[in-house]
C-alpha positions, 0 to 999 in steps of 0.5 A: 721396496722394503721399509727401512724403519718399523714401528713399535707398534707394527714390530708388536703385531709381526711378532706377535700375530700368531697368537691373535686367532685364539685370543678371538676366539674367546673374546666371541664366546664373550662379545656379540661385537664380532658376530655382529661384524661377520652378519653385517659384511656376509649380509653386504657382500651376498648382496653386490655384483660379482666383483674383487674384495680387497680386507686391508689387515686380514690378520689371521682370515677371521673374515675370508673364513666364511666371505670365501663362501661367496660366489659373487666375489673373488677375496684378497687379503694384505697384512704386514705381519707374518705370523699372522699370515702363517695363522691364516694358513693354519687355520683356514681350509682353502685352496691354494688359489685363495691362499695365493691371494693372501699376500704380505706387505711391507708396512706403509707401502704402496699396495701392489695392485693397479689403481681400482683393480678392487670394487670394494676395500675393507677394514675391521678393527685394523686402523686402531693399531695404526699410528695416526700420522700414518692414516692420511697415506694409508687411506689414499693408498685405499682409495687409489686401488678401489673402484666403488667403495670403502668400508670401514669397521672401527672405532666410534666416531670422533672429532680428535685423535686421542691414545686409547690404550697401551696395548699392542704398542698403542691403540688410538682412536682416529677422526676418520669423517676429518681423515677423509674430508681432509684429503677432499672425500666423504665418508658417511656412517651407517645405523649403529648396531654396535656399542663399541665401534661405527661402520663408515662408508665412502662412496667413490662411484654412484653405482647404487649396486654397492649400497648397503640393503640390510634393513633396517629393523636388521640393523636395530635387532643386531644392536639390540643384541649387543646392548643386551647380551654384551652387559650381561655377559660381563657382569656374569664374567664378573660374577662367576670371577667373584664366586670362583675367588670366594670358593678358593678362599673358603676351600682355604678356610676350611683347610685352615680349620680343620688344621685348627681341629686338630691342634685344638681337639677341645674345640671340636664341636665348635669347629664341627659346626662352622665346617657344616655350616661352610658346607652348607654355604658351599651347596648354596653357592654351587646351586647359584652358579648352576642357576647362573649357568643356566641363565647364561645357556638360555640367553644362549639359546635366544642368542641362536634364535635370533641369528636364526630370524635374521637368517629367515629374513634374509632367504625371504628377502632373496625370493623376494629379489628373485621374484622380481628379477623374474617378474622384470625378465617376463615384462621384457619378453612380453615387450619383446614379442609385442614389439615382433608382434607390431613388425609381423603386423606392418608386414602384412598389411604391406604383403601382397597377399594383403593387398589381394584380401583387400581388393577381394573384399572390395570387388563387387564380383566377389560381392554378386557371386556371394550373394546366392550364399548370404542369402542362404545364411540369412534365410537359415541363419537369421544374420545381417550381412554389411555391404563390404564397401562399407568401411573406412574409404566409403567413411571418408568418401562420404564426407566429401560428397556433394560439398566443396572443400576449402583450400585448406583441410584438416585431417584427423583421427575420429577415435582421438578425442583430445586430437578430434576437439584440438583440430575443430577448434583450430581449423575451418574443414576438417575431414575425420580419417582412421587408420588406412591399410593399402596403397591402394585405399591411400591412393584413392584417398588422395584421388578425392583430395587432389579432385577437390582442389585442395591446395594445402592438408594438415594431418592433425595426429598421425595414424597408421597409413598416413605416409602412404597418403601423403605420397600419394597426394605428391605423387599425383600433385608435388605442389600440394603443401602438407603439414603436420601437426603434432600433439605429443612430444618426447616422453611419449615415445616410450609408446610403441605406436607414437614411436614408430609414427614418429620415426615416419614423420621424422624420416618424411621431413628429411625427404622433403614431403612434409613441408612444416612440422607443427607442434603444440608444445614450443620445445619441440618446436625449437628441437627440431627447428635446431635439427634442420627441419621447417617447424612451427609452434601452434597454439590450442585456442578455446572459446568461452562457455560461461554462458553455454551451461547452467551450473547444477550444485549436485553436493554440499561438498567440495566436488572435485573433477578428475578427468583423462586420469587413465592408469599410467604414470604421466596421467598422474592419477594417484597423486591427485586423488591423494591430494584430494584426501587432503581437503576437507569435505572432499569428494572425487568424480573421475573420467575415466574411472576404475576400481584401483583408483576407487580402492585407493581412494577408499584407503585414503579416506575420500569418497571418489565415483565416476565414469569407467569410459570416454564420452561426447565433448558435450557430455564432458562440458556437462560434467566439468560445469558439476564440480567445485573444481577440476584437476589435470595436474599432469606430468607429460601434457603439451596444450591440453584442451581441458583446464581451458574448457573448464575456465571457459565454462565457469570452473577453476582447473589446476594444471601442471608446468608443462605447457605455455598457458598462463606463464608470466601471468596472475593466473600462474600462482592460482592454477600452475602446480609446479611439483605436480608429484607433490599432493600437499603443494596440489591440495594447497592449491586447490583450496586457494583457486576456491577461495579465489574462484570470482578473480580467476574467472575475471582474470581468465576472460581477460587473459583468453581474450589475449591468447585467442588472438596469439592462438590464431596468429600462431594457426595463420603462421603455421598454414601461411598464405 
């Protein structure tokens, strides 16, 4: 629809437009402002997602001259003068699709365009020449067709709007932070990299891709550029204005005078004189000039070499986006196989070819027809031959031998030293089982059970083949109760195997064949409580060593203990070293221990040695006794046994907020680390629990003496009557 009145203003650039682009032109030679203005949207639109452009006031294509050589995304432009666009056409070498996409509107129309048909609107230098009782409807109008974000490059910011020339019918300077605030939106500026002008920004989506990347010494170079380079140019524009208009007039004088010559030949000499003398002038003017323009060409030049270094930098920039997009797409692939890998595997182990490797190397046939051949390769090879029943049936078999079993056992993993000191501590009999790959071992495992007559078996962890014995142990007897105890909860499930042992825990309880599902961290408890399933929440105990270890001082310095560190990040090593560097006098033992950990110590100023693997539960309570204090700030932990072993043997332990110890007690503000990414909230810890180390150790022994009788309670409650 066609608008009834236009303005001054608009009238001026309608009939007008068409001298503009020249007019630019040399205002570039001039000014780094608009060179500026085309490094910084190339640069931010080389670096969005493919996506549609919309330039609101794209006057005669000085912006889609060089944007339409972008492949990421599709440009349109909208202006309301007609010469301007007539310019476009003339001057722009595109195609008829973009040409297409360069449409005339009429002045404070609604755009025809659907609401967010655009990811990104723009504005250069445009809403200047717009009168300020028009902007709140234009800039709704933009924000109704885009999607993601708004840029604009125009005036400095301001609180009030305010006339700023006559030109073009009215030039005004408009508040647009309060434009946008106004109308209930934000709108931000980015870094200055231009004297005369801001570049706002409103967010309309959180899609981090639309972000501004361009870095930020980029962004101080460009305006150091127009610091330098745009008072020089003036004052030499100034400068050549000032000699230009000199020479005329001494071009004048002299014709003056040599008329004068003329009409007063009696003063000749005199006049010879001064005509020389202006000569000379003349010469020495013109050499300045030149050495002007020489100036004027060498800060040229260096004008060229750093558009030259902000083009290198931005390559660099794009290998280095391309090598990590590489480096992400590989650790998919890798991924990708491992998980292949693990199906291939479980489709093995369940293959019936599997299953006939397992008998055979189980048959005592197949072992007595070996023996004539082990006995030739010992003669001649020297080599020891294992009796091929020895392995993880005979392991387990042999546990059970020659003993009676209680009602009630416990399981668990002899390699999961976490998992092996939980279980000890919690139950009476506990039988050590790893991985079990047959039917058949599973069968025979929950033969021996079922013959022990025991009434009730908790699985503390869950290894591979755990389920095939639970459904043999119902099998052969449907009213034996099995319970699970789980150590770990859901920030462990970007892990493979826990993963996919806890789809078969999960699949199990739906069946009916694990009649309560224990847990050490109470939310999961409640979780899983809330999907239907039977659960319980049982709690780690420890006794209290302070007794047991004689404490060695091994260094004046404040030893700090880091244990179970490992590499990942819920283990949060790196923190905790870097909270180290923080205490005076420090120095960090760790098990486990590498060398990135070491060299990132070294970096920071602390010296740190330790133990590159696990060791015996003994060999651990040795080592926390050696220390002025212990860390296990983690991220991820349910009811780690370490920070109470530590307390029970003498020695203050930070821990983080991701358990149930000490919640509600003094001991919190001594021990409980609640930013545990934070190293400085670590490090002011630390140095409080050792100035406060005599009335942790008395508060600890009260408050354990509590717990342990819960912790109890919790294991009765959990395995019931």
């Amino acid at each position: 629809m066609k608008t009834d009145v236009v303005f001054e203003n608009e009238k001026w650039w309608q009939e007008h437009g068409g001298e503009w682009g020249s007019i630019v032109d040399d205002r570039k030679t001039k000014q780094p402002l608009y060179s500026i203005q085309e490094v910084m949207l190339s640069n931010y639109f080389a670096s969005i997602p493919q996506s549609k452009v919309l330039e609101f006031g794209v006057g005669f294509g000085r912006h889609i001259e060089y944007l339409k050589q972008l492949s990421n995304i599709e440009i349109y432009g909208v202006d309301q003068s007609s010469t301007m666009l007539e310019s476009l056409k003339e001057r722009l070498d595109a195609g008829e699709d973009l040409l297409r996409r360069m449409i005339l509107i009429e002045p404070r129309q609604k755009l025809p365009f659907p609401d967010n048909y655009f990811d990104v609107v723009y504005t250069v230098s445009v809403l200047i020449h717009i009168q300020p009782k028009h902007i709140p409807e234009i800039i709704k109008e933009l924000i109704r067709v885009a999607k993601h974000r708004i840029i604009h490059i125009e005036n400095n910011l301001t609180n009030e709007q305010a006339l700023t020339a006559p030109d073009h019918n009215g030039c005004w300077a408009h508040p647009i932070i309060k434009n946008y605030k106004d109308i209930g939106y934000t709108a931000e500026i980015l870094e200055k990299v231009v004297n005369k002008q801001d570049i706002y920004v409103v967010d309309l989506s959180k899609d981090k891709r639309y972000d501004f990347n361009i870095s930020p010494v980029t962004i101080e170079r460009l305006y150091q550029i127009d610091k330098l380079v745009l008072p020089h140019m003036q004052f030499l524009e100034g400068e050549v204005g000032w000699m230009r208009k000199e020479l005329l007039q001494r071009q004048e004088d002299r014709l003056q005078l040599s008329t004068t010559i003329e009409e007063l030949k009696s003063e000749k000499v005199e006049f010879i004189e001064q005509v020389e003398q202006l000569k000379r002038e003349e010469k020495e003017l013109k050499d300045e000039k030149q050495q002007l323009l020489l100036q004027v060409e060498d800060l040229e030049t260096k004008n060229q070499q750093l558009f030259l270094q902000v083009g290198d930098l931005e390559t660099k920039k794009q290998q280095l986006f391309l090598q990590l997009e590489y480096l992400e797409t590989e650790k998919q692939q890798f991924q990708s196989m491992a998980r292949q890998y693990e199906g291939m595997l479980n489709e093995v182990y369940s293959s019936a070819a599997w299953k006939l490797i397992t008998r055979l190397r189980k048959s005592k046939l197949l072992y007595m027809l070996s023996k004539p051949a082990i006995s030739i390769l010992k003669k001649k090879e020297q080599i020891i031959v294992k009796n091929p029943e020895s392995d993880n049936l005979l392991f387990f078999r042999n546990q059970i031998s020659d003993k009676a079993l209680k009602p009630v056992v416990a399981i668990h993993h002899p390699d999961w030293l976490g998992v092996s000191n939980s279980t000890n501590e919690l139950f009476e009999e506990t039988l050590q089982l790893r991985e079990v790959y047959s039917q058949e071992e599973a069968q025979e495992i929950a033969t021996l059970l079922y013959k022990a007559a025991v009434k009730k078996v908790v699985f503390s962890g869950f290894a591979i083949g755990y389920p095939w014995v639970i459904r043999s142990l119902k099998k052969i007897n449907p009213e034996m109760k099995i319970l699970l105890f789980w150590h770990g909860n859901t920030t462990h499930m970007y892990e493979d195997y826990s993963w996919f042992r806890h789809q078969e825990i999960l699949d199990m309880c739906r069946e009916g064949l694990i009649d309560t599902w224990g847990f050490a961290k109470k939310s999961m408890a409640d979780l899983y409580e809330n999907l239907g399933v039977k659960t319980a929440f049982v709690m780690n105990r420890v006794p209290i060593y302070l007794s047991k270890w004689k404490k060695e001082q091994i260094s004046n310095k404040v030893r700090i203990g880091l244990y179970a560190s490992g590499t990942t990040w819920n283990k949060n090593a790196y923190t905790q070293i870097a909270a180290a560097s923080l205490i005076e006098q420090a120095e960090l033992f760790a098990i486990p221990c590498n060398e990135r950990m070491k060299q990132f110590a070294g970096q920071l100023g602390v010296s740190m040695h330790g133990i590159e693997h696990s060791i015996s539960r003994d060999e651990l309570w040795k080592s926390l006794t050696q220390n002025s204090i212990n860390f296990y700030v983690t991220f991820t932990e349910c009811a780690p046994l370490i920070p109470l072993e530590s307390l029970g043997l003498g020695v203050p332990c930070l821990t983080g907020p991701n358990h149930h110890y000490f919640s509600g007690t003094e001991l919190e503000q001594y021990l409980v680390v609640h930013s545990p990414d934070d190293p400085t909230e670590i490090a002011r810890k630390a140095v409080y629990a050792l100035e406060n180390k005599e009335k942790i150790l008395h508060l600890y022994v009260e408050w354990v003496e509590e717990y342990n009788k819960t912790a109890e309670k919790s294991v009765v409650d959990f395995i019931g009557k």
